[in-house]
C-alpha positions in Angstrom: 53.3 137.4 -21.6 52.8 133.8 -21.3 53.1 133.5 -25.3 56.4 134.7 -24.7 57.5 132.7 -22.2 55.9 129.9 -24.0 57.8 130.5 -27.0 60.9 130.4 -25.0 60.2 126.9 -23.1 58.3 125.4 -25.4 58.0 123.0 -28.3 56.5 122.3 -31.8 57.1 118.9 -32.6 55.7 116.0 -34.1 56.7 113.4 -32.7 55.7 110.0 -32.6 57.5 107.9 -30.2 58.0 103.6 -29.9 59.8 101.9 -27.3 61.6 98.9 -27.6 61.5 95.6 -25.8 64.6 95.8 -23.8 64.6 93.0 -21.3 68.5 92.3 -20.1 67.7 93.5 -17.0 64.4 91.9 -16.0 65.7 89.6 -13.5 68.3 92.6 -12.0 68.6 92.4 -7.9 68.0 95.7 -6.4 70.8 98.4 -6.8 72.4 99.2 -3.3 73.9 102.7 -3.8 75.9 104.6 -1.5 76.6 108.3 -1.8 78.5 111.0 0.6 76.3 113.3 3.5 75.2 115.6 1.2 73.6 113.3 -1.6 72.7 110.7 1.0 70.9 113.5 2.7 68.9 114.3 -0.6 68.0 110.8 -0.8 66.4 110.4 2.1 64.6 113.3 1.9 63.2 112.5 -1.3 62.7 108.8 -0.1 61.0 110.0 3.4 58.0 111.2 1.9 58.7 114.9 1.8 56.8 117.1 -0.7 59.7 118.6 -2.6 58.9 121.6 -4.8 61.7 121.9 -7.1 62.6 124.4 -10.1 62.6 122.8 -13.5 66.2 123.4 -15.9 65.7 126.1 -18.4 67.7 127.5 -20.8 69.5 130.5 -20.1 67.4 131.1 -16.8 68.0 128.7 -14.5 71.5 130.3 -13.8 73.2 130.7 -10.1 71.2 134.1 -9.1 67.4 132.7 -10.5 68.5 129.0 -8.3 69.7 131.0 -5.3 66.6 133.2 -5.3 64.0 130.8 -6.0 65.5 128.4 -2.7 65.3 131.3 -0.3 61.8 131.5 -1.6 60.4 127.9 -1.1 62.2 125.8 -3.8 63.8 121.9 -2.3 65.4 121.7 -5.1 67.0 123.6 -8.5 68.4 122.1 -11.5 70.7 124.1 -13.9 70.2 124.6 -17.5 70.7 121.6 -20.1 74.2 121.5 -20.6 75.0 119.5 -23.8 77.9 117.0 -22.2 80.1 116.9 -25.1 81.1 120.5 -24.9 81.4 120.4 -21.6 83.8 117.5 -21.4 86.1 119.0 -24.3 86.1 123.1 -23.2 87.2 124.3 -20.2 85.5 128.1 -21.2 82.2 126.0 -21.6 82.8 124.5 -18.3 83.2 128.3 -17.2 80.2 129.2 -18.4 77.9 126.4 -18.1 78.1 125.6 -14.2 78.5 128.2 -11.6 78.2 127.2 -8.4 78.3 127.8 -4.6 76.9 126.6 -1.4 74.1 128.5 -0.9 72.9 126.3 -4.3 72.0 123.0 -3.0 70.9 120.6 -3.6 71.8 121.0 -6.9 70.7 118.9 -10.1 72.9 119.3 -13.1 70.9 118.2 -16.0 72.7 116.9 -19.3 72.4 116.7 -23.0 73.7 114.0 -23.9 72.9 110.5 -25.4 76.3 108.4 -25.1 77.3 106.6 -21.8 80.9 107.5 -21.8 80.0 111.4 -22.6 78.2 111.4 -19.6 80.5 109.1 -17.5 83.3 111.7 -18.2 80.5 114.8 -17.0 79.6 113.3 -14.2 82.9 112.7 -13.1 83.6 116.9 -13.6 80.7 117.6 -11.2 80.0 114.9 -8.9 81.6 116.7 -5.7 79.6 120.2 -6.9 76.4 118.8 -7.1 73.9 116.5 -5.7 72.5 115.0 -9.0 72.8 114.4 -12.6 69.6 114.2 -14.9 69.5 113.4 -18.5 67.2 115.1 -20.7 64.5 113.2 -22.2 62.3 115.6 -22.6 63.6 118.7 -24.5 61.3 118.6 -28.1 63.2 121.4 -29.7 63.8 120.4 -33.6 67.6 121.1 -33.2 68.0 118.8 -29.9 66.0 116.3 -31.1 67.9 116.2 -34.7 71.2 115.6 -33.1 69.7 113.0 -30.6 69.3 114.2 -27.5 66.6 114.9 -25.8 63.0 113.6 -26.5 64.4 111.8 -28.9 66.1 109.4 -26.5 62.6 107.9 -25.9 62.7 106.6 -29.4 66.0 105.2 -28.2 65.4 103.7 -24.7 68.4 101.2 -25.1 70.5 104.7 -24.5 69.0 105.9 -21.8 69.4 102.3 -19.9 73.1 102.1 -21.1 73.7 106.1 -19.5 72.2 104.8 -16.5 73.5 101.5 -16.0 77.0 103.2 -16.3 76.9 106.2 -14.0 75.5 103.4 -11.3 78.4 101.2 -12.2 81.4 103.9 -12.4 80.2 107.5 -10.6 78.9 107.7 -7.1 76.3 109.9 -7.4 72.3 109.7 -7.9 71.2 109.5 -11.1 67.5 111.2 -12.6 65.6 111.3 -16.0 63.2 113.8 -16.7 60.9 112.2 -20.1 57.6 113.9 -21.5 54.5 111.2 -21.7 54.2 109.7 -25.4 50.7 109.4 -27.3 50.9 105.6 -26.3 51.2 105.6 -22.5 52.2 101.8 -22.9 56.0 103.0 -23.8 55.7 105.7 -21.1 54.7 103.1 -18.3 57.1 100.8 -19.9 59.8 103.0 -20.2 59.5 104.1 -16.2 59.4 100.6 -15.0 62.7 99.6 -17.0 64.4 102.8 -15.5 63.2 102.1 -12.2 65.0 98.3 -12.3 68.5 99.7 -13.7 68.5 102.1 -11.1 67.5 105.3 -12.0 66.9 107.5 -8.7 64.0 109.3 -9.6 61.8 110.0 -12.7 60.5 113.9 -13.6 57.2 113.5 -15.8 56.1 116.1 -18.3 52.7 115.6 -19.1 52.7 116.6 -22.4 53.7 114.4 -25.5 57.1 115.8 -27.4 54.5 116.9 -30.3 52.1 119.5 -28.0 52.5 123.2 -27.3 52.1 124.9 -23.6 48.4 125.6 -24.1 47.7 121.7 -24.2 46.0 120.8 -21.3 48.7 118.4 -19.1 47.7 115.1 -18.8 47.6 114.3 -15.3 46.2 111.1 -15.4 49.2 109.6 -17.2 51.7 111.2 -14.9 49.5 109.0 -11.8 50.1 106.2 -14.3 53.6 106.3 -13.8 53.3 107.0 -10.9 51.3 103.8 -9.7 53.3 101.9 -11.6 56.7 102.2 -9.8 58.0 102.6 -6.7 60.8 104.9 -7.2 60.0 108.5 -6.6 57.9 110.4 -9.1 57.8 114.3 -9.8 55.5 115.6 -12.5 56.2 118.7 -14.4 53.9 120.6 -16.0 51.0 123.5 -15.7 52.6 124.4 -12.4 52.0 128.1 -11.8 50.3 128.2 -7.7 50.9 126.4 -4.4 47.3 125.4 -4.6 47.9 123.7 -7.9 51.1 122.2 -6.3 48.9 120.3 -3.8 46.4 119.7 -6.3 48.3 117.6 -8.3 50.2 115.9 -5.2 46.6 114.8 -4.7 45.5 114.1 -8.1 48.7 111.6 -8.8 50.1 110.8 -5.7 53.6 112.4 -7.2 56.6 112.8 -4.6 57.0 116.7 -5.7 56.0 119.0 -8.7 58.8 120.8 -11.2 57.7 124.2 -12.0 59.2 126.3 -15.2 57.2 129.1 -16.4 55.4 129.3 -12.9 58.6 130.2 -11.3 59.9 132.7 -13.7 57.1 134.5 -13.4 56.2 134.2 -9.9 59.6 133.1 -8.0 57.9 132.6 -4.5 55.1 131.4 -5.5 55.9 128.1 -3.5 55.5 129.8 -0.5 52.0 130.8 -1.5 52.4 134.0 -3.1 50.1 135.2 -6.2 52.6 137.3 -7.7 56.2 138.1 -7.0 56.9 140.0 -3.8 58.9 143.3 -4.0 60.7 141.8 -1.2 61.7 138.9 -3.7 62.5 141.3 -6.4 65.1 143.3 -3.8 66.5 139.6 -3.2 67.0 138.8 -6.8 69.1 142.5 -7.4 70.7 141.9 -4.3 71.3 138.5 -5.7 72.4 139.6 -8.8 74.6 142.7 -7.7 76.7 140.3 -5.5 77.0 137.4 -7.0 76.6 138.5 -11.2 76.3 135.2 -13.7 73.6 136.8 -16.1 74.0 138.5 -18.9 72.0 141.8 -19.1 69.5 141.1 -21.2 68.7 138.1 -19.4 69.0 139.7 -16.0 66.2 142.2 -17.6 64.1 139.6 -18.7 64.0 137.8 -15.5 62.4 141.4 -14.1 60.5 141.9 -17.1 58.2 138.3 -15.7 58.6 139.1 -12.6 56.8 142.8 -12.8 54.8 141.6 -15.2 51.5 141.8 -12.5 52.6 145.1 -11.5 52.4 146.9 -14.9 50.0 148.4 -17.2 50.5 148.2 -21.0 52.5 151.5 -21.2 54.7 150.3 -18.2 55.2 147.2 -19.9 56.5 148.7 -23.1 58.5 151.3 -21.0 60.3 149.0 -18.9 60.7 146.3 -21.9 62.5 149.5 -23.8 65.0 150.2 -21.1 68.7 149.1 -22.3 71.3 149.3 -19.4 71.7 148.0 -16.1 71.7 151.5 -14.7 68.4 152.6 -16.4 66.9 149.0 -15.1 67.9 150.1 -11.5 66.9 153.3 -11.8 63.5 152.5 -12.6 63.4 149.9 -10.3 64.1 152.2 -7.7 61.6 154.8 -8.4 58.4 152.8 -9.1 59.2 149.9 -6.2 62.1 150.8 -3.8 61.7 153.9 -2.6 
């Protein structure tokens, strides 16, 4: 199960990353910024010294339903999936199909693909009053991202990332986040952070795994206190996050300001409240969820059970339910094994 997940979220990349000196900003004065109740209200969580616990983007899974579910169940904090910004600033069906929203989903982070300041200027501007947040993605290490640019490959490219940031500060009133993975010399990482942190980047997400390293690669905690004692803007660190226990773990280990979970949460969407494995009261909130409020295709609506029952099933139950093709036969079965 976790190979499968893994092969979902994860990378195999080699990677091997250099910042460059970029030093226009060195003598910058801090960035005042001034947002409306709700972003404001973010802020100062964040900024109070509040543990947030917050769901990492993934692709096709970190939908409306999975973000709704996961705050009733202990999340601070969702992000959607990576939308790549140039589609979403030229198609109004992408738009359509890329960002659902609605109250009961903040705060809300909208994470971007995108590695040019006006593409993301123009996306921002689409979602500023639906959302509490923009990220960019500096992170992602899958070969296609990082061939057309985007994602981990923006740390090769730190002049972009300053350039994106600089510009939603100057033109779009709304907090601005980048979530980066570590790089084999922790120099560029440490350097990297403390550049975002004086051009005004809100907050900084840390992956603590290098662009070129699979799942099963231990996370390398150590670097993500680095950053951490390095700046003095809020740090999260991502990464290996599957228990509340580890949560606190690692708040104690780095001194973070709150911990992204991915495959933790897909698996185990209250596990923020404490929870071992998913609770069949969580799984009647994610139907309910789902039967009200759609936003998932089928097969991903089945796959989001599939992880979630994954602790409740033998082998043959396993193969049995991973068989089943309909909504109606999913509910079915859902119903006679957990419901009733």
């Amino acid at each position: 199960m976790e190979n499968e997940i893994n092969n979902i979220l994860d990378n195999n990349i080699n990677n091997d990353s250099n910042i460059e000196n970029y030093d226009e900003d060195d003598n910058q004065e801090s960035i005042v910024k001034i947002y409306d109740s709700d972003k404001q209200n973010l802020m100062d969580r964040i900024n109070s010294g509040e543990f947030m616990k917050i769901q990492a983007p993934m692709v096709r899974f970190s939908r409306l339903p999975f973000r709704m579910l996961v705050k009733r169940w202990g999340c601070d904090i969702t992000y959607t999936p990576m939308i790549m910004a140039a589609e979403f600033n030229r198609s109004e069906a992408a738009r359509d199909s890329d960002f659902t929203i609605n109250k009961l989903d903040e705060p809300l982070i909208v994470q971007f693909g995108v590695n040019d300041a006006e593409e993301l200027v123009s996306a921002a501007e689409k979602v500023k009053d639906y959302c509490q947040g923009i990220d960019i993605n500096c992170g992602c290490p899958q070969r296609w991202v990082m061939k057309e640019g985007f994602g981990a490959n923006l740390l090769l490219h730190p002049e972009k990332i300053y350039d994106m940031v600089k510009q939603i500060n100057n033109r779009v009133p709304i907090p601005i986040s980048i979530k980066i993975r570590v790089q084999p010399d922790l120099k560029n990482t440490v350097e990297l952070a403390k550049r975002a942190e004086k051009i005004g980047v809100s907050w900084i997400t840390v992956h603590g795994r290098t662009s070129a390293m699979k799942s099963s690669h231990p996370v390398d905690y150590d670097a993500i206190k680095l950053v951490k004692d390095n700046v003095k803007l809020p740090v999260f660190a991502n990464g290996d996050v599957f228990t509340l226990d580890q949560s606190n773990e690692i708040r104690n280990r780095t001194g973070v300001n709150g911990v992204m979970s991915a495959r933790g949460l897909l698996t185990n969407p209250a596990l923020f409240q404490g929870y071992d494995k998913t609770p069949i009261e969580c799984i009647k909130d994610f139907i309910n969820i789902y039967s009200e409020y759609g936003g998932l295709h089928p097969v991903i609506f089945h796959r989001h059970l599939m992880y979630m029952l994954y602790e409740y099933h033998n082998k043959n139950e396993k193969s049995e339910f991973n068989k089943l093709s309909t909504i109606s036969g999913i509910m079915d079965y859902i119903n006679d094994k957990f419901l009733f």
